[in-house]
C-alpha positions as CSV (number, residue, x, y, z in Angstrom):
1,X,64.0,112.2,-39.0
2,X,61.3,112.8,-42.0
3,X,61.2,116.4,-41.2
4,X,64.9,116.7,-41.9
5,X,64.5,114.6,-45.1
6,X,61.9,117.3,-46.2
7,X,64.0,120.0,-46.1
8,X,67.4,118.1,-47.0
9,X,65.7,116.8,-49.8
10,X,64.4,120.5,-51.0
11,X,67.7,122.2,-50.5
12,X,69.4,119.0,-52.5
13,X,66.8,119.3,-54.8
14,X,66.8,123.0,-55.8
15,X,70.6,123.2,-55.5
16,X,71.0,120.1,-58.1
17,X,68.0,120.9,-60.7
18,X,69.2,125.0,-60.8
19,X,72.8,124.0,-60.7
20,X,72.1,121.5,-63.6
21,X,69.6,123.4,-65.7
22,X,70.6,126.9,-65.4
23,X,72.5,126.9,-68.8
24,X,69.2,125.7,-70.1
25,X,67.5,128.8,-69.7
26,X,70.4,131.8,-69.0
27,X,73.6,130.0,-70.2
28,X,73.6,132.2,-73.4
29,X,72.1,135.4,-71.3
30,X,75.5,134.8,-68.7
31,X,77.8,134.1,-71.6
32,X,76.6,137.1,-74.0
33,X,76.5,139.3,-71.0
34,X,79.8,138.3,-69.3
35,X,80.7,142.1,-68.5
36,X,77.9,142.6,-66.8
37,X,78.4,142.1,-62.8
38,X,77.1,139.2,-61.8
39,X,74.8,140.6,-59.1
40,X,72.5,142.4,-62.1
41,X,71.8,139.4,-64.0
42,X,70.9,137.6,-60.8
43,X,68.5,140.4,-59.8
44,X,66.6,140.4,-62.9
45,X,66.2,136.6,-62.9
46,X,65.6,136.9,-59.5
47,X,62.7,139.0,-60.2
48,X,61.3,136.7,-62.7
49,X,61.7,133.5,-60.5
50,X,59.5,135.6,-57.5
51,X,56.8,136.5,-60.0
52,X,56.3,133.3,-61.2
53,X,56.3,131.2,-57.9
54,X,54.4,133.6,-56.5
55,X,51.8,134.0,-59.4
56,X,51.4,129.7,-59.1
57,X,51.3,129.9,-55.2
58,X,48.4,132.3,-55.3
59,X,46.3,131.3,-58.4
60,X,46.8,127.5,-58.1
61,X,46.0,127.7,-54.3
62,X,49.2,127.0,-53.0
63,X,50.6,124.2,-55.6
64,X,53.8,125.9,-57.5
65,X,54.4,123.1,-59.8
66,X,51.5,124.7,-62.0
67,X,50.1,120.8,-61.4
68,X,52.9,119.1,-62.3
69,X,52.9,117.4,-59.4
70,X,49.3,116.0,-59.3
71,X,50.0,112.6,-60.0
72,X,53.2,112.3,-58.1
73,X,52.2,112.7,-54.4
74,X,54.4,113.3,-51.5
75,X,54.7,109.9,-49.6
76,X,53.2,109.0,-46.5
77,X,56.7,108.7,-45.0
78,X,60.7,109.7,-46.6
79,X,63.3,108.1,-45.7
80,X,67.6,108.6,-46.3
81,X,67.3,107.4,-49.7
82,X,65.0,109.7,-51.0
83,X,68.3,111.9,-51.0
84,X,69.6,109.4,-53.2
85,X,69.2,110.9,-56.7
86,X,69.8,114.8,-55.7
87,X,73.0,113.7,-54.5
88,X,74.0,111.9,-57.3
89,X,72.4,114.5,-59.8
90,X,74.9,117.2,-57.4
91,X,77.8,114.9,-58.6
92,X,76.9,114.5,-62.5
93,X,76.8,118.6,-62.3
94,X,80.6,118.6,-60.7
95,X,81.6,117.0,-63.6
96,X,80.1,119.5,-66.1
97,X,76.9,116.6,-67.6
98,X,73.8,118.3,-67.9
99,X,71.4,115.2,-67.5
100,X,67.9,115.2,-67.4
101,X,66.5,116.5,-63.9
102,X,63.0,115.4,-64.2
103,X,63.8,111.5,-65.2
104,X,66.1,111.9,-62.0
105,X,64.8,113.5,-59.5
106,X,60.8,112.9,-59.6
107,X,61.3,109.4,-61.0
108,X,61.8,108.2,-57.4
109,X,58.4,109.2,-56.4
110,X,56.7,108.4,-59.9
111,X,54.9,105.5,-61.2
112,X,56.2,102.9,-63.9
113,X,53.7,104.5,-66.2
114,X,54.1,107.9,-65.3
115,X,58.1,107.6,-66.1
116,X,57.2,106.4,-69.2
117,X,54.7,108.7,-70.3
118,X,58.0,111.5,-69.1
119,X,60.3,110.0,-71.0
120,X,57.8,109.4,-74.3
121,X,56.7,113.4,-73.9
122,X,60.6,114.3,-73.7
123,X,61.9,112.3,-76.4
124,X,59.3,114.1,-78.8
125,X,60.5,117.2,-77.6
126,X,63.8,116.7,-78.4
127,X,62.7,115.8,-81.8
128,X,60.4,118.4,-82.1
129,X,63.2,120.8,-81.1
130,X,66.0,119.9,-83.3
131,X,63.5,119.5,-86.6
132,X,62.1,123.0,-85.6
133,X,65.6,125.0,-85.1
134,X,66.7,123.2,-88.1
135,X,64.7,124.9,-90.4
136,X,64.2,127.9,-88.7
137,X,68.2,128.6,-89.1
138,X,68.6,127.2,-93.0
139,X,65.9,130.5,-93.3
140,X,68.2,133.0,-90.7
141,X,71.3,131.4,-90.4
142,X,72.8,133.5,-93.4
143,X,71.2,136.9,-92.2
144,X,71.9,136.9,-88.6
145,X,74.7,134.2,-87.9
146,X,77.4,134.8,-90.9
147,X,80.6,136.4,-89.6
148,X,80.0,139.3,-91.6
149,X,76.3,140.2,-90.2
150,X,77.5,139.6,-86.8
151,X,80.7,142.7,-87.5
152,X,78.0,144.5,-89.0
153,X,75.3,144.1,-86.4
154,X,78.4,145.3,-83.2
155,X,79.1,148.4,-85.4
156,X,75.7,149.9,-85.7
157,X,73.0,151.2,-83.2
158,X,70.7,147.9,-83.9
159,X,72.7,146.1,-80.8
160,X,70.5,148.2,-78.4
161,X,67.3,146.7,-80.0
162,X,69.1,143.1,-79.6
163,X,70.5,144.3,-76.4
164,X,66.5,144.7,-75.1
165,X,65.0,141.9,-77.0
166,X,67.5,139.7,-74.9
167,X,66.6,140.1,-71.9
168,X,62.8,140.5,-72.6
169,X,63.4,136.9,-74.5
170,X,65.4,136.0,-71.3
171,X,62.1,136.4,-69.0
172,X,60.0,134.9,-71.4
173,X,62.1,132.0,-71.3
174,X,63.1,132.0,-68.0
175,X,59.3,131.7,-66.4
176,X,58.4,129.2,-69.0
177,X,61.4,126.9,-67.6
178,X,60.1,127.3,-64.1
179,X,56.7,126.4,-64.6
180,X,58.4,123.0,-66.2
181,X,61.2,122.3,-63.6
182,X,59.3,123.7,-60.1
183,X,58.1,120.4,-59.8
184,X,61.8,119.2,-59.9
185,X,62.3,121.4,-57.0
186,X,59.9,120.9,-54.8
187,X,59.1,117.6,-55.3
188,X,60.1,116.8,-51.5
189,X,58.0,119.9,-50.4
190,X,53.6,119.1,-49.7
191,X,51.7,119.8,-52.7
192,X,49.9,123.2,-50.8
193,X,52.5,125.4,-49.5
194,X,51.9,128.0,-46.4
195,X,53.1,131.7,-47.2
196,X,56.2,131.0,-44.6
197,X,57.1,127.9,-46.6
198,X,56.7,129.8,-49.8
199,X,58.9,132.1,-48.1
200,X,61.5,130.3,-46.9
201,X,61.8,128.4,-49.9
202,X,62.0,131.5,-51.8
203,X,64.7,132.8,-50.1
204,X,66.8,129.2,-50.4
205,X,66.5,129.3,-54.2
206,X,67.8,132.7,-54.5
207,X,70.7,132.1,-52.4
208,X,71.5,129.3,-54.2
209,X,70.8,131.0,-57.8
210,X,73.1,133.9,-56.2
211,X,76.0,131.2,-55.8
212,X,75.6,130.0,-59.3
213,X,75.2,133.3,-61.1
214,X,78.7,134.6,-58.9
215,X,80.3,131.7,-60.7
216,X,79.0,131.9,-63.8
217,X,76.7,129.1,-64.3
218,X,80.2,126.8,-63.2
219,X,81.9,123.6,-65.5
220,X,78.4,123.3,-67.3
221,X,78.4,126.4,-68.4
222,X,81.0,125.2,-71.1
223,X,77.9,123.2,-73.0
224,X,76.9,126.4,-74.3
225,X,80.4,128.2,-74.5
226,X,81.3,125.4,-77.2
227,X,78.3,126.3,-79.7
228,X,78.8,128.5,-82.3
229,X,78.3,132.8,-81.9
230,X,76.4,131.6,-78.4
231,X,78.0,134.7,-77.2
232,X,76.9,137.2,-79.4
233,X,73.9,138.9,-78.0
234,X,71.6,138.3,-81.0
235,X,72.4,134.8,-81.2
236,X,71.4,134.3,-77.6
237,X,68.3,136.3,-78.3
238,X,67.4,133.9,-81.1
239,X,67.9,130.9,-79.3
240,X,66.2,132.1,-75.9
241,X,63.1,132.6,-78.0
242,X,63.2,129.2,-80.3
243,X,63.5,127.7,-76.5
244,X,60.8,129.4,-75.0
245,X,58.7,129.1,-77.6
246,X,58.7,125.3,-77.4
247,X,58.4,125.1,-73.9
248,X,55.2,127.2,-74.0
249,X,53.5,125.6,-76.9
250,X,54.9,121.7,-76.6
251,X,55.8,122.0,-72.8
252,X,52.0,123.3,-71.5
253,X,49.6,121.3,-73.7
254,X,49.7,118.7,-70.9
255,X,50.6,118.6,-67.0
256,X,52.6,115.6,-67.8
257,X,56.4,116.4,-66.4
258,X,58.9,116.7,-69.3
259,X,62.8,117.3,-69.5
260,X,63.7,120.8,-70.6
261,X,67.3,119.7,-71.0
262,X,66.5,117.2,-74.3
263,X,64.7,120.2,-75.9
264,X,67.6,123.0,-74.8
265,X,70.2,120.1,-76.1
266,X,67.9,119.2,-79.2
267,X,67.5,123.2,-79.9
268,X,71.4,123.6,-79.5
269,X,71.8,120.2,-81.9
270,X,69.8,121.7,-85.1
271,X,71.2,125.0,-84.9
272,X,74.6,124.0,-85.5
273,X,73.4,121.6,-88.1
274,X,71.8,124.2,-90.0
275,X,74.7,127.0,-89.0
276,X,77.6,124.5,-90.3
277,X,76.1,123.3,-93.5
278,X,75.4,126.7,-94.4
279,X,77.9,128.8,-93.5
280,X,80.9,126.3,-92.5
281,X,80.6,122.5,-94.4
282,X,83.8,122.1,-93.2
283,X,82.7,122.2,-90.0
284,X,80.1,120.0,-90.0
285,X,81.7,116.6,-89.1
286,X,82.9,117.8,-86.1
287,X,79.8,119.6,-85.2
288,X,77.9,115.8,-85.2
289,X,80.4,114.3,-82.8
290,X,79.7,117.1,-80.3
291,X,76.3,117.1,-81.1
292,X,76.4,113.4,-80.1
293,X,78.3,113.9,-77.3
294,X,75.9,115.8,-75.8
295,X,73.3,114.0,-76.5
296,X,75.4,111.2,-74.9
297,X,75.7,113.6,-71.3
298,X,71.6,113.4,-71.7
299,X,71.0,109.7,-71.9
300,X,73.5,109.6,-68.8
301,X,70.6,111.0,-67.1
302,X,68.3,109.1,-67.9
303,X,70.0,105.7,-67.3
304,X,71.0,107.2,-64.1
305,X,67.7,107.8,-63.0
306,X,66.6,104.0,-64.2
307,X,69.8,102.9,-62.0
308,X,68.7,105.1,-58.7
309,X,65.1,103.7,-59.0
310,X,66.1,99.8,-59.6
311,X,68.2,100.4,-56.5
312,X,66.3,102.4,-54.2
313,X,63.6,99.3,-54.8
314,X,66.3,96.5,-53.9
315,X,67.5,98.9,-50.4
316,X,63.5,98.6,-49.8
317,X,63.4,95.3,-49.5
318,X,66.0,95.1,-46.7
């Protein structure tokens, strides 16, 4: 029965944190490139993705979560309601909520004070993250995001420069998710992976990117598709960046597990701040209540999680 659990769990697990997340990391790059076929876009993440698996498998000696998951070990023995929270994170992404994967998912094997110290490193994230692309769009916002730049920027040849600085923003971006969110995934998975396990589970996360990809990141997708110019290829380039950016300097200066999603949705909040005061005040009353609607879809998450936990501990004591 545990062995099925395992593997359950890791298929659960990598379908609901990709599923959830993916319009963290390539929501703008599928919404900017939406004639593109599918099938490209998923190659060249997939590429990315097998790089930087197998770059943690072989210089971390077999741990992919780039030691996320030190201080969250695999118990001793898993049982049905381990499956709990993927499940329920599987029917939060139905409805189109991007929640917070890590206070989910890994919150079931973590200690009280390892949730908080999550949930303390993730709420200065998102802070950090809407203060930062703030400011950086009351400097660009003008230049790159007016109506008039963006007519300008289709009509002349500097949309193959933005075109290329995409998709190498994109990678960038994309690998420094992963290193965040493996530990989401293979939190039901032993710490030190064989090459066949590395291999199997390689091949179940690209089906199930494949799946997402052919339907175009899915009813979360919208998150992004409501933002301003999020599918105008320079925008997205901008954005992928600011992301990444974060993630690599604020995400890596400690192993501790932190949600990507508050700092995509914090990034997302003070760029249309900055975009709407500048260039459309009269937009900027309604860009607060969906700015605080989707801050609301995130704190779903994380009193989710609290729920899943409180009641995984009272089905324990049966």
């Amino acid at each position: 029965m545990e062995v099925y659990i395992l593997y359950i769990g890791f298929i659960f697990a990598a379908y609901s944190v990709i599923g959830n997340d993916v319009i963290q990391t390539l929501g703008t790059f599928l919404t900017s490139n939406s004639k593109i076929h599918w099938s490209v876009l998923w190659a060249y993440a997939s590429v990315i993705l097998t790089a930087t698996l197998v770059y943690g498998w072989y210089f971390y000696t077999g741990d992919v979560s780039y030691h996320r998951l030190d201080k969250i070990p695999l118990p001793d023995t898993l049982m049905w309601w381990h499956l709990i929270a993927p499940v329920v994170l599987i029917i939060i992404t139905r409805f189109g909520i991007p929640v917070s994967t890590t206070f989910l998912i890994l919150s079931i094997f973590s200690s009280q004070q390892l949730i908080e110290k999550m949930i303390l490193k993730s709420v200065y994230g998102y802070g950090l993250s809407v203060i930062s692309a703030f400011l950086l769009y009351l400097f660009i916002a003008q230049r790159f995001e007016s109506k008039k730049s963006l007519d300008k920027l289709d009509a002349t040849k500097q949309k193959r420069f933005w075109i290329a600085a995409q998709w190498a923003s994109t990678a960038f971006l994309w690998s420094q998710w992963l290193i965040q969110d493996f530990a989401n995934i293979f939190v039901f998975l032993p710490r030190k992976l064989s090459g066949m396990e590395l291999f199997g589970a390689l091949l179940v996360i690209l089906s199930i990117m494949a799946y997402i990809f052919k339907h175009r990141g899915g009813k979360i997708q919208e998150i992004v598709n409501q933002k301003v110019n999020t599918r105008n290829i320079r925008s997205a380039t901008i954005i992928d960046l600011c992301y990444g950016l974060i993630l690599f300097l604020y995400g890596n200066f400690n192993s501790i597990p932190m949600s990507t999603t508050w700092t995509f949705i914090g990034i997302l909040a003070g760029r249309e701040i900055a975009i709407n005061y500048l260039l459309n005040k009269n937009k900027l009353k309604s860009s607060y209540k969906l700015i605080a609607k989707d801050f609301a879809k995130v704190n779903i998450g994380l009193a989710v999680s609290i729920f899943v936990v409180y009641l995984i501990q009272l089905i324990k004591t049966f």
